[in-house]
C-alpha positions as CSV (number, residue, x, y, z in Angstrom):
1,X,39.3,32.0,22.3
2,X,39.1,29.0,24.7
3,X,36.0,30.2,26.4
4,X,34.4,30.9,23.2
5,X,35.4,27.5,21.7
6,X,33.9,26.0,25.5
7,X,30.6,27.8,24.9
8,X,29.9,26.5,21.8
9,X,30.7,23.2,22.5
10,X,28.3,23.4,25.4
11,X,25.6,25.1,22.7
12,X,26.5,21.7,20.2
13,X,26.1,19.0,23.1
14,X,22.5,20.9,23.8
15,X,21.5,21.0,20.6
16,X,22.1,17.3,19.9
17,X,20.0,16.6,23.1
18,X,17.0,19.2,22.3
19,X,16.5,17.2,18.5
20,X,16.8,14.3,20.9
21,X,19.3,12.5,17.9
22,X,22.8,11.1,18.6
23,X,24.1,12.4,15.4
24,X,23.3,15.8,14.2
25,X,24.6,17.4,10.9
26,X,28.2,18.8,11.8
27,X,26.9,21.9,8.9
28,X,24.0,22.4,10.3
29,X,24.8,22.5,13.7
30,X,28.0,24.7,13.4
31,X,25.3,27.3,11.2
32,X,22.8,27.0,14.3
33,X,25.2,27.6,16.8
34,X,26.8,31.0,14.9
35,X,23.9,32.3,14.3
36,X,22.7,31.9,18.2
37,X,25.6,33.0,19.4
38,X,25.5,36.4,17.6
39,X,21.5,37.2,17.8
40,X,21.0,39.9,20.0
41,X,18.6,39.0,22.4
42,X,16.0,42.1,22.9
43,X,15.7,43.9,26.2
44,X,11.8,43.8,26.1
45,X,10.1,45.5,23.0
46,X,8.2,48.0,25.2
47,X,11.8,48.7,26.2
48,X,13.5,49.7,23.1
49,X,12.6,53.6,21.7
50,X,13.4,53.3,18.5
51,X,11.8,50.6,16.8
52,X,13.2,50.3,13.3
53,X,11.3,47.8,10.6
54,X,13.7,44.9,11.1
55,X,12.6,45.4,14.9
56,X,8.9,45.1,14.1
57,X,9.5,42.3,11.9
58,X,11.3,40.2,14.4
59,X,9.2,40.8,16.9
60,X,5.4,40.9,15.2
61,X,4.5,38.3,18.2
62,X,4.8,40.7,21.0
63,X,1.9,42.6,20.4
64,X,3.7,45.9,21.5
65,X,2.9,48.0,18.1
66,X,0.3,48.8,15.8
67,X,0.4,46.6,12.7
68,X,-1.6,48.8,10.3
69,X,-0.9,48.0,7.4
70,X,-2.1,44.2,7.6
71,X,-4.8,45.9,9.4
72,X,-5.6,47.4,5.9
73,X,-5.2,43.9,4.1
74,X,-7.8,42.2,6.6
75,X,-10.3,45.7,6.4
76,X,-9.9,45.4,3.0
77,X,-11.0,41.6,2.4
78,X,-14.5,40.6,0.7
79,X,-16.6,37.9,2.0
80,X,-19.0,35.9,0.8
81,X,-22.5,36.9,2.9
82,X,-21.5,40.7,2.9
83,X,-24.6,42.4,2.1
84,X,-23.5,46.2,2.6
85,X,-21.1,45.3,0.1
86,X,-23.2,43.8,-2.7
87,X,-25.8,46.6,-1.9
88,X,-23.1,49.5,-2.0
89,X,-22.1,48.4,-5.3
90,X,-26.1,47.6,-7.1
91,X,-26.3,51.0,-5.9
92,X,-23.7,52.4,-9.1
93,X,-26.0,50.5,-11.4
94,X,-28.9,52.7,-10.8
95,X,-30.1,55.7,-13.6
96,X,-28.5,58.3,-11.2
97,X,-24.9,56.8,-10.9
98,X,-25.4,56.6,-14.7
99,X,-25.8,59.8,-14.9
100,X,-22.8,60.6,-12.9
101,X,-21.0,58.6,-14.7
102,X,-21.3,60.5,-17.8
103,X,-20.1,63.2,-16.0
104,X,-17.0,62.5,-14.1
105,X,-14.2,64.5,-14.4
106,X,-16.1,67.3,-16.8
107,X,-13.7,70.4,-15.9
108,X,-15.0,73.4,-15.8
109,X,-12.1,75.9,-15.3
110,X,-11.0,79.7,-16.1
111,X,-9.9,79.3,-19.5
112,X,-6.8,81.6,-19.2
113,X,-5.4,78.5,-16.8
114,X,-5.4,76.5,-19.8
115,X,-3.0,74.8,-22.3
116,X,-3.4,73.3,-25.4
117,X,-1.2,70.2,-25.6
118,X,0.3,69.4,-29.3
119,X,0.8,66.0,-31.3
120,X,2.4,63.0,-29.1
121,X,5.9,62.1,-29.8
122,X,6.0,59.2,-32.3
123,X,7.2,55.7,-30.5
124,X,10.0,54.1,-31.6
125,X,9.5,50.7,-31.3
126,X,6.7,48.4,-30.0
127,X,5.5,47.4,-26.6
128,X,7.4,43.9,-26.8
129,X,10.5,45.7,-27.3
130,X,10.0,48.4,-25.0
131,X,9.0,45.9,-22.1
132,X,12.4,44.5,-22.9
133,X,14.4,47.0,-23.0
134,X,12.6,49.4,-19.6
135,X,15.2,49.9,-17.0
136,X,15.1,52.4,-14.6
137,X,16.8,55.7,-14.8
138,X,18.2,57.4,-12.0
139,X,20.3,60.3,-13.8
140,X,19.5,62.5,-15.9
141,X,21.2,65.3,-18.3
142,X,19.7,68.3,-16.6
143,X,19.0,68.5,-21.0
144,X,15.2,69.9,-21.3
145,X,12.3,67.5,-23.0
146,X,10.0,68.9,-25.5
147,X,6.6,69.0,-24.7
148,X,5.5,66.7,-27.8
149,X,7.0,64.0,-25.0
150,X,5.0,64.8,-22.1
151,X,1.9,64.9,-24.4
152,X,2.8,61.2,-25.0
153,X,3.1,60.4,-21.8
154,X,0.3,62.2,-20.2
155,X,-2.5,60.4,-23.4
156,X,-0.9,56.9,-23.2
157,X,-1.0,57.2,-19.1
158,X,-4.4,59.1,-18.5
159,X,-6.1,59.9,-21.9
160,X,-9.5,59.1,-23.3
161,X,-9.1,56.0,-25.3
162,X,-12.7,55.5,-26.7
163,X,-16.3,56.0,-25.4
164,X,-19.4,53.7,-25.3
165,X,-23.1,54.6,-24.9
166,X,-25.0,53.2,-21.6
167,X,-28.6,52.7,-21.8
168,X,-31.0,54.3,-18.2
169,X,-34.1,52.6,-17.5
170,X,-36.3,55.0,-19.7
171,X,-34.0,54.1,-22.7
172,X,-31.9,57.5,-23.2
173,X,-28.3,56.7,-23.1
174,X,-25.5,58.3,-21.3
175,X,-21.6,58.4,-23.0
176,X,-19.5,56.6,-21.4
177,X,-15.4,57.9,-21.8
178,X,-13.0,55.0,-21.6
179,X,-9.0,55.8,-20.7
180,X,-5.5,54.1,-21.7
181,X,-5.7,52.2,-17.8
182,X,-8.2,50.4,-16.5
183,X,-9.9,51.1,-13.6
184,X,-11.9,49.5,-10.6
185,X,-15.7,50.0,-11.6
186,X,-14.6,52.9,-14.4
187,X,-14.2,55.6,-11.2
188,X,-10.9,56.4,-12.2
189,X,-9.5,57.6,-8.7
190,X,-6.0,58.6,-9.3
191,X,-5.6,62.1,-11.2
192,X,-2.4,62.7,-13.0
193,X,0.0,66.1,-12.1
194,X,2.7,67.3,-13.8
195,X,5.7,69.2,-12.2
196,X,7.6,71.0,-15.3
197,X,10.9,71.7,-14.1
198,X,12.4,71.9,-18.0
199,X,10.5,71.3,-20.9
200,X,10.4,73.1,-24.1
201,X,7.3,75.1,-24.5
202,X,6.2,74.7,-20.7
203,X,6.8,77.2,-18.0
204,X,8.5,75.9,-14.8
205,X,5.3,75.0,-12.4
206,X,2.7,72.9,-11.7
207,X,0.1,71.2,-14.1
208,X,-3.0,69.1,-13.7
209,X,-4.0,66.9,-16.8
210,X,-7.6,67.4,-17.7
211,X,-8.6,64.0,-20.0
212,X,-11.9,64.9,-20.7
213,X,-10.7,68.1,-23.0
214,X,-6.8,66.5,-23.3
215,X,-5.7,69.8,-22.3
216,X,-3.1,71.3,-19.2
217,X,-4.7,73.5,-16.3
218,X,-1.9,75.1,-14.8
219,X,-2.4,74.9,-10.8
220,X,1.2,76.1,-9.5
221,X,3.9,78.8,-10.5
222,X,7.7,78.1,-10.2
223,X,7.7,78.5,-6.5
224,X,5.2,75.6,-6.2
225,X,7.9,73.6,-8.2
226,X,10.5,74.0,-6.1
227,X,8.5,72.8,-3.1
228,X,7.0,69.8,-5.0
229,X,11.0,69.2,-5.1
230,X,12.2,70.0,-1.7
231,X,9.8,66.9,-0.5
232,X,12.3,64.3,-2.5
233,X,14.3,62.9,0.4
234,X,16.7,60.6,-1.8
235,X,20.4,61.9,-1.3
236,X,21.7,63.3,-4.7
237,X,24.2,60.5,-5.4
238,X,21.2,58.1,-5.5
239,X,18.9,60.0,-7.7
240,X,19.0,63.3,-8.9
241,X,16.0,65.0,-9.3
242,X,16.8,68.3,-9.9
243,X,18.7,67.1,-13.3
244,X,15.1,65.3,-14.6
245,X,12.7,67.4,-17.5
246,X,9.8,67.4,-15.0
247,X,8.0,65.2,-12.2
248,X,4.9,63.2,-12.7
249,X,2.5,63.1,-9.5
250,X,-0.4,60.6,-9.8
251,X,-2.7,62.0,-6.8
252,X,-5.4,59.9,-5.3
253,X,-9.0,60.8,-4.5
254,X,-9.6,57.3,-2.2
255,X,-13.1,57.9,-1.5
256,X,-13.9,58.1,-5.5
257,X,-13.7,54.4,-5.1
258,X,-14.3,53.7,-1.2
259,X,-17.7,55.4,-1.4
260,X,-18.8,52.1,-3.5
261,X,-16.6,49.7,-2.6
262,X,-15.5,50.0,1.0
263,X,-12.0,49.7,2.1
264,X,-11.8,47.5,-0.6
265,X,-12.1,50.2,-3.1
266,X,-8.2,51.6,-1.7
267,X,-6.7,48.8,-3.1
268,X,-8.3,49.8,-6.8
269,X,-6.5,53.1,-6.4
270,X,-3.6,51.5,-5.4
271,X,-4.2,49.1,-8.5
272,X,-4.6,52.1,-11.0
273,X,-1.8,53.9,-9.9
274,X,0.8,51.0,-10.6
275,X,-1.3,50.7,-14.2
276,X,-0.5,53.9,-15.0
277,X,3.4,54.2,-13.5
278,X,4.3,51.1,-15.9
279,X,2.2,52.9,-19.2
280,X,4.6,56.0,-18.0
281,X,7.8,53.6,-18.5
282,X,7.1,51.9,-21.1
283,X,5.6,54.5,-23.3
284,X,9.0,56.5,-22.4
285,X,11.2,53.3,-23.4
286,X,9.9,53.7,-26.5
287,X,10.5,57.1,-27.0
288,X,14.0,57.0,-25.2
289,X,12.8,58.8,-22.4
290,X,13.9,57.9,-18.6
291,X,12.1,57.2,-15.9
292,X,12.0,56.7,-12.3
293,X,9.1,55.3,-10.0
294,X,9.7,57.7,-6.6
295,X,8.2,57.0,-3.7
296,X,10.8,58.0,-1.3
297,X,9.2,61.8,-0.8
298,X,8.0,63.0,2.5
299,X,4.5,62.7,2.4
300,X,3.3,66.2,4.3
301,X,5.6,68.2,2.6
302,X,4.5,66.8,-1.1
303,X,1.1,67.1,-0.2
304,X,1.2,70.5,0.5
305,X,2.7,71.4,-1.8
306,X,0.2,70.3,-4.2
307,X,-2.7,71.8,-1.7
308,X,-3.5,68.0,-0.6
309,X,-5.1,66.7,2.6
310,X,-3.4,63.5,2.9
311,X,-6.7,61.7,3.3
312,X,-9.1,62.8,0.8
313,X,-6.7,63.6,-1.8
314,X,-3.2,62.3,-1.4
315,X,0.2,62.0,-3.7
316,X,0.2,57.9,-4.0
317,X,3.4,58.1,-5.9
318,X,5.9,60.1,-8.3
319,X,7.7,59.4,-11.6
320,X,10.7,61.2,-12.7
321,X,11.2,61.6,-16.7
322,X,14.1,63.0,-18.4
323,X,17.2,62.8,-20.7
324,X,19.1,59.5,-19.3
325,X,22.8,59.8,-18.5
326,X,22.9,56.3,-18.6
């Protein structure tokens, strides 16, 4: 005790000479002094093996590690002379891209693959209400959803909202189909999957919602499921996943949006995947659904499961729905 006491008596006197004051804020100082002498001092970051984040954060001068993702944020910046930019972009304005356009995300699939998706559940109560009363919920009955629900969900998340005409050069217009998020440039990147685990009227697999004919294609049987599942790394206590109605998967197809606007365009995915998690829990507030944002899956065991790349076509993020416990 009396060596401690000496040492930080000797830290106080040299901290009243490094301010360079005679009379330095007893608080203050005894704060400084604590907090000095408990900071471990670090061996040398090319030293330490296991670099946690607090690590990388404390240490972001040493230049010892990669620092991706601000690489990201400054790949991703616009400035005001970039000409590939602004020519990338006048390119989507052209009668082609028009024509594309008009086209995007017209399914053409085997039409035993296919469900029909009934009447959405009825909300009950308005957004002002349900952005009041949204919470999120971790537990869930293990009770089964009906499928009206996940209709709901799916139209108020990813459906077609409404449609406008866009005129070409020669005059003849192309149909324009407008959804319930909005989207960087109208590219709509991020694809919505659904991972029926219990749901009245749904089998237990894997299902891919096609907005253009507001109908299910079914893409993965029960053992697809199950592996969609195993990829959750969140102990039981904290969530439990296996209790939920199903999983929503919104997958991202980055160079949908990179092709016209750079790196840039990643952060509209990014952008249209939060739009749609918060239609997901608000539009399940108001039917007394729960929900979960998840993002805590390993990422190569979620992505193939859903036959993803990781690059190309990646799960950005998950949602859990189901009966709250709560």
């Amino acid at each position: 005790m009396f060596v401690l006491l000496h040492v930080r008596r000797r830290q106080h006197h040299r901290s009243r000479r490094l301010l360079g004051v005679d009379v330095l804020d007893r608080g203050i100082a005894e704060a400084t002094i604590s907090i000095s002498s408990y900071r471990v001092e670090s061996p040398g970051v090319e030293g330490v093996g296991l670099r946690t984040n607090q690590f990388r954060a404390d240490n972001l001068d040493s230049g010892s590690f990669s620092r991706v993702a601000e690489e990201f944020l400054l790949a991703s910046r616009i400035s005001r002379w970039d000409r590939e930019f602004a020519i990338s972009v006048m390119d989507y304005f052209g009668d082609p891209m028009i024509e594309t356009y008009g086209k995007l995300d017209q399914d053409t699939y085997v039409e035993g693959d296919v469900l029909d998706l009934p009447p959405s559940s009825v909300a009950r109560m308005a957004v002002s209400e349900a952005i009041r009363q949204r919470r999120t919920r971790r537990y869930y009955t293990g009770d089964p959803l009906h499928l009206a629900d996940i209709a709901a969900l799916m139209r108020d998340t990813a459906g077609i909202t409404g449609a406008g005409d866009v005129e070409k050069s020669n005059g003849d217009h192309v149909r324009y189909w407008y959804r319930a998020v909005p989207s960087g440039g109208g590219l709509y990147p991020v694809e919505l999957q659904f991972v029926a685990l219990n749901v009245r009227g749904l089998d237990r697999g894997v299902y891919r919602y096609a907005p253009r004919r507001d109908q299910l294609v079914r893409t993965g049987d029960a053992e697809t499921a199950d592996a969609l599942v195993a990829s959750v790394s969140t102990p039981e206590d904290d969530l439990n996943p296996e209790a939920a109605a199903g999983i929503f998967c919104l997958i991202g197809h980055p160079w949908r949006s990179m092709r016209k606007y750079g790196p840039r365009g990643l952060r509209f995915v990014l952008h249209e995947s939060g739009a749609m998690a918060e239609h997901m829990h608000l539009v399940a507030t108001s039917l007394g659904v729960g929900t979960a944002d998840y993002s805590s899956f390993f990422d190569d065991d979620a992505n193939d499961a859903l036959d993803c790349d990781g690059l190309s076509r990646l799960v950005l993020h998950m949602v859990l729905v189901g009966v709250p416990s709560e």
